[in-house]
C-alpha positions as CSV (number, residue, x, y, z in Angstrom):
1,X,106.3,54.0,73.9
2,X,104.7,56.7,76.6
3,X,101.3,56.6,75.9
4,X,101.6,60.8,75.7
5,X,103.7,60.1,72.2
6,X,100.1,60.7,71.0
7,X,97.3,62.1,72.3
8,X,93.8,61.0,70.6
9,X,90.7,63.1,71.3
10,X,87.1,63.1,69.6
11,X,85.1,66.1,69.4
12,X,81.8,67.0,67.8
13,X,82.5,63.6,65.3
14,X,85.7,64.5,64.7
15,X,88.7,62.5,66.1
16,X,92.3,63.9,66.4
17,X,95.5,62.6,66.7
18,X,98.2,64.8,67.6
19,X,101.9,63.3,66.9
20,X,103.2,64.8,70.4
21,X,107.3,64.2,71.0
22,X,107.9,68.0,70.5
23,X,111.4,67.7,71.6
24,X,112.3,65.4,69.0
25,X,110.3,67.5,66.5
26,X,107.6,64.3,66.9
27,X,110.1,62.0,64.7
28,X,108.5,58.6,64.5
29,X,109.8,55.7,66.3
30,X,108.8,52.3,65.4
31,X,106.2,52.1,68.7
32,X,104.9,55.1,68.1
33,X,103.9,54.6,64.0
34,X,102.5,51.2,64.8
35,X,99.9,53.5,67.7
36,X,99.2,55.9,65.4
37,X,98.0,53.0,62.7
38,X,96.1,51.3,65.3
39,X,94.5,54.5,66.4
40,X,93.8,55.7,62.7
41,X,92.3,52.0,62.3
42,X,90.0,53.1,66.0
43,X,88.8,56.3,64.6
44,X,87.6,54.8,61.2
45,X,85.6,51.6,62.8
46,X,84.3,54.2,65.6
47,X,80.5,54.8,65.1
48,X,80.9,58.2,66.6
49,X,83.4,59.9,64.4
50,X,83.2,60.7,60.9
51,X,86.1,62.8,60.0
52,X,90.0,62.5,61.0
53,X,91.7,64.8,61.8
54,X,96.1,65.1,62.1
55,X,98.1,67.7,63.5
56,X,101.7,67.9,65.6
57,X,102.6,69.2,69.2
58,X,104.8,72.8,69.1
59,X,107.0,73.1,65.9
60,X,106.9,70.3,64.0
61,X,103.8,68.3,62.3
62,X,106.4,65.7,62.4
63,X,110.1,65.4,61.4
64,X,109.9,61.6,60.2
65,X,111.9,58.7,61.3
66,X,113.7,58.9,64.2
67,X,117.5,58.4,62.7
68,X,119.0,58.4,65.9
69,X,117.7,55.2,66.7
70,X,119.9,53.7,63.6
71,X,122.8,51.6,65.2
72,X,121.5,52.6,68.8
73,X,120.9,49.1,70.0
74,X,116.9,49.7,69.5
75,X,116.9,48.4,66.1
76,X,118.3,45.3,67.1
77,X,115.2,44.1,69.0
78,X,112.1,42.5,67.6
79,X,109.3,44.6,68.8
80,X,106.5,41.7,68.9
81,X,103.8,43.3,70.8
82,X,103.4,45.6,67.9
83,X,103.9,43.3,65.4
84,X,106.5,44.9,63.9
85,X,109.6,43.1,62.4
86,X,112.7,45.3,63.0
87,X,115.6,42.9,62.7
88,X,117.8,46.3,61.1
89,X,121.0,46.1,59.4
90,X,123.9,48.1,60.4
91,X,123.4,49.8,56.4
92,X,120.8,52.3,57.0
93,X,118.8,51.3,53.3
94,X,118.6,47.6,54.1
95,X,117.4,49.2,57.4
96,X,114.7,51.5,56.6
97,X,113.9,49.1,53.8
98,X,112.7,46.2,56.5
99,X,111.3,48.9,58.8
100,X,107.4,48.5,60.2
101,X,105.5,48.7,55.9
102,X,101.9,47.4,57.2
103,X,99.2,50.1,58.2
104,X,100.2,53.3,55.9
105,X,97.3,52.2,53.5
106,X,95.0,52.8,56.1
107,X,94.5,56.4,55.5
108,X,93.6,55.8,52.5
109,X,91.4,53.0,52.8
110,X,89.6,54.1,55.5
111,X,85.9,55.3,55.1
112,X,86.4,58.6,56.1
113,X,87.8,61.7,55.3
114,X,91.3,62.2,56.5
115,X,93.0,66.0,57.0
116,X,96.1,66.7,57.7
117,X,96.9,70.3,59.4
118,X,100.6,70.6,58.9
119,X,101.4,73.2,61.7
120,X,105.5,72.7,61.1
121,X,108.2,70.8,59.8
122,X,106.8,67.7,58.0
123,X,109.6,65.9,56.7
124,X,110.4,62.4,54.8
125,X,107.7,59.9,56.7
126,X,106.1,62.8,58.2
127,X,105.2,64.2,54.9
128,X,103.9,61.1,53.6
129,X,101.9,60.9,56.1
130,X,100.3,64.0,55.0
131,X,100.4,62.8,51.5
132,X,98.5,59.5,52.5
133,X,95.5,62.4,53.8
134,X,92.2,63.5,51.3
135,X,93.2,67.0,52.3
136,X,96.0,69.3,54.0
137,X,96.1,72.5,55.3
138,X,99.6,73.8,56.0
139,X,100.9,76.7,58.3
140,X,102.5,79.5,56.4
141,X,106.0,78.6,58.1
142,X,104.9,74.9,58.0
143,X,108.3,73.3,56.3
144,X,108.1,69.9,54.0
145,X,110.8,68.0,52.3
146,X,110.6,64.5,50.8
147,X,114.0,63.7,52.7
148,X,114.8,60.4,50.4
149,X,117.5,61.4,48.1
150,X,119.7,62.6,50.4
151,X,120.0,59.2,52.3
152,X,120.6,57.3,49.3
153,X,117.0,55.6,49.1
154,X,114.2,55.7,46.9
155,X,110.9,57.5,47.3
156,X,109.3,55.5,49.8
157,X,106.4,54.6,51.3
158,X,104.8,55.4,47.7
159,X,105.7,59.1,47.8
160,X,106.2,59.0,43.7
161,X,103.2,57.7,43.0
162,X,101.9,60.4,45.7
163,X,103.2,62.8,44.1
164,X,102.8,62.6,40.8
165,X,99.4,61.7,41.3
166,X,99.0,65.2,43.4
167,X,101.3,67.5,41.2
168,X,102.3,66.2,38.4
169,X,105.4,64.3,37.7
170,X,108.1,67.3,36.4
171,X,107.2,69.1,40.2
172,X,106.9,65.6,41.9
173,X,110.3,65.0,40.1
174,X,111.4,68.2,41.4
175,X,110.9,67.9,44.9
176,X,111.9,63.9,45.0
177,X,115.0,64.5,43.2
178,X,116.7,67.7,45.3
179,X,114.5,66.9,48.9
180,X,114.8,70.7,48.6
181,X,112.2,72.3,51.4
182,X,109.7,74.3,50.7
183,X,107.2,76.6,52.7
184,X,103.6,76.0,53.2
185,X,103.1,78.9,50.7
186,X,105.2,76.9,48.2
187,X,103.3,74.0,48.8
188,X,99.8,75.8,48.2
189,X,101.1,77.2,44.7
190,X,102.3,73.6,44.0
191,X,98.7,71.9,45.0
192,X,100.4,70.1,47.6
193,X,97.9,71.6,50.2
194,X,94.4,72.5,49.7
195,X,95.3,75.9,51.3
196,X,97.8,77.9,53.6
197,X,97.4,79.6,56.8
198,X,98.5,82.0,59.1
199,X,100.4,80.1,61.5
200,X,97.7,81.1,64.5
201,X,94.6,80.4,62.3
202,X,95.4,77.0,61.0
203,X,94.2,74.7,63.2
204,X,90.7,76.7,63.9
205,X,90.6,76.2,60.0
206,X,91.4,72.8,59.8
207,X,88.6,71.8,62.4
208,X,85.8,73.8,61.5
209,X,87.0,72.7,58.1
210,X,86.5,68.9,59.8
211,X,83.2,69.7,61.7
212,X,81.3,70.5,58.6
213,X,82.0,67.7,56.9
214,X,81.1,65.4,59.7
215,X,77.6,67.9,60.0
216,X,76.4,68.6,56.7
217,X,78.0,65.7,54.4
218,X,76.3,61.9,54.4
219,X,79.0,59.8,55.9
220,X,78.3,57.4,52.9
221,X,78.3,60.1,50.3
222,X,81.7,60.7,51.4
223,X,82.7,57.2,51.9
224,X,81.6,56.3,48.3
225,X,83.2,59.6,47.0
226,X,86.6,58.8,48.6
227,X,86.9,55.4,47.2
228,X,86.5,56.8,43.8
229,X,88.7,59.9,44.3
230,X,91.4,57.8,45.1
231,X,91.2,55.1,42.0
232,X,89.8,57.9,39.5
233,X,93.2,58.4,37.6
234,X,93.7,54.7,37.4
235,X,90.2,53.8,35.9
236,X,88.4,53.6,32.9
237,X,85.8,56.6,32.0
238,X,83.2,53.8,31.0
239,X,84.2,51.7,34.3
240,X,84.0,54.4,36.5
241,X,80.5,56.1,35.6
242,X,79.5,52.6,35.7
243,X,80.5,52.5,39.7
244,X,78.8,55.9,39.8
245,X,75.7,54.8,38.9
246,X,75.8,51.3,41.1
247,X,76.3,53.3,44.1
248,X,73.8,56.0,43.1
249,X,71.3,52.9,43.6
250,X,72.6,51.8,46.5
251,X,72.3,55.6,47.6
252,X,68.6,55.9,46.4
253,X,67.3,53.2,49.2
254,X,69.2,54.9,52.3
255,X,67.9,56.9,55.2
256,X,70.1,59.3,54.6
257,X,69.4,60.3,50.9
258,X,65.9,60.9,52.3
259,X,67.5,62.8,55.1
260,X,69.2,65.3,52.7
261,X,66.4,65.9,50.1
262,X,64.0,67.1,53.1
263,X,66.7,69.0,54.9
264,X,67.7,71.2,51.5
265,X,64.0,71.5,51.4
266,X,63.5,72.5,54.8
267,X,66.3,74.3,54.7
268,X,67.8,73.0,57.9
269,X,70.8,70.9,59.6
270,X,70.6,67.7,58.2
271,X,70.5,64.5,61.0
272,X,72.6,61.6,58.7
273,X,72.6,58.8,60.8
274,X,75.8,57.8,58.9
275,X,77.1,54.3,57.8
């Protein structure tokens, strides 16, 4: 894959990775995914950043798979040096079914915040990859489908249990069920995004958005608060304040819970030294 199929850049602690095939509306390709899982898997073990940051080149956040690479003599190879199995089938659900699974999780597992700023059409993987994000921001014309029904497969790459867990499941049913598209306005009156932009504004948004998280928030505060954001719904109340409280202990002895009681009471910039 050209190494400009993504461009990675880090900024003031926050690192961004822009999907960049705009003439194929930055549809993902097998090379390309397994890079932008390995970069993802770069920003959250780097030091130096604290937030992450995912946006598209021109119109498109990004399209999804590449279909034209179904029966095109690309799926037959084994693609080692990514370490992704793609023996395909001619059937396009046996093939999509076998195509590269490992590395989505890593959005969500990772340590630190993840924001997706869908500036265009983000469509079947594409929008799960926005879905896999703490928070989105969507352009006003920004277009999203969950593509799935209409090739005959099921909600993939856990975009049911996406969903529903987002919006509920009679509008996650909706949208899986008729892969209708819908608007970034749309998508802001579902709670599919945090909030909806002019077209021009949404990326100064989505980074200062980014860069005062990475300031003004303790990277383990929102470490600790991620992990239990994304079990919350699937825990216990009794388990769950019980977490709360074992990591408000662990919290009490860090640098960096000092750090933020004498900066609110100096009423200054805090300086977290992070994880």
């Amino acid at each position: 894959m050209p190494e400009n199929h993504l461009i990675y850049s880090v900024d003031r602690r926050v690192a961004t990775i822009r999907f960049n095939r705009p003439d194929k509306l930055n549809a993902l390709t097998p090379e390309m995914l397994s890079d932008f899982f390995k970069l993802v898997a770069h920003a959250s073990a780097d030091t130096d950043v604290r937030v992450i940051l995912l946006t598209g080149t021109g119109r498109a956040f990004s399209a999804g798979l590449d279909l034209s690479l179904i029966g095109s003599g690309q799926s037959d190879e084994v693609v080692t040096d990514h370490g992704i199995d793609t023996q395909w089938a001619d059937d396009i659900g046996p093939a999509l079914k076998r195509f590269y699974s490992v590395g989505w999780h890593g959005l969500i597992t990772s340590r630190k915040p993840t924001i997706a700023a869908i500036n265009g059409s983000a469509f079947g993987w594409g929008f799960l990859l926005a879905l896999h994000c703490d928070i989105r921001f969507a352009a006003r014309s920004a277009l999203c489908n969950a593509t799935f029904a209409r090739l005959g497969v099921p909600g993939e790459k856990n975009a049911a249990w996406l969903l529903t867990r987002l919006i509920g499941p009679a509008r996650a049913a909706d949208l899986l069920y008729t892969a209708r598209r819908f608007d970034g306005v749309e998508a802001e009156r579902l709670g599919v995004v945090n909030a909806v932009l002019d077209d021009d504004a949404l990326m100064a948004h989505a980074l200062e958005y980014a860069r005062d998280l990475a300031v003004n928030s303790a990277p383990r505060s929102l470490a600790a608060m991620k992990a239990q954001i994304w079990t919350a719904i699937d825990d216990y109340y009794d388990s769950a304040f019980a977490e709360s409280d074992r990591e408000q202990d662990i919290a009490d002895k860090t640098e960096d819970f000092r750090e933020g009681v004498k900066s609110l009471i100096e009423k200054r910039t805090p300086d977290f030294r992070g994880i």
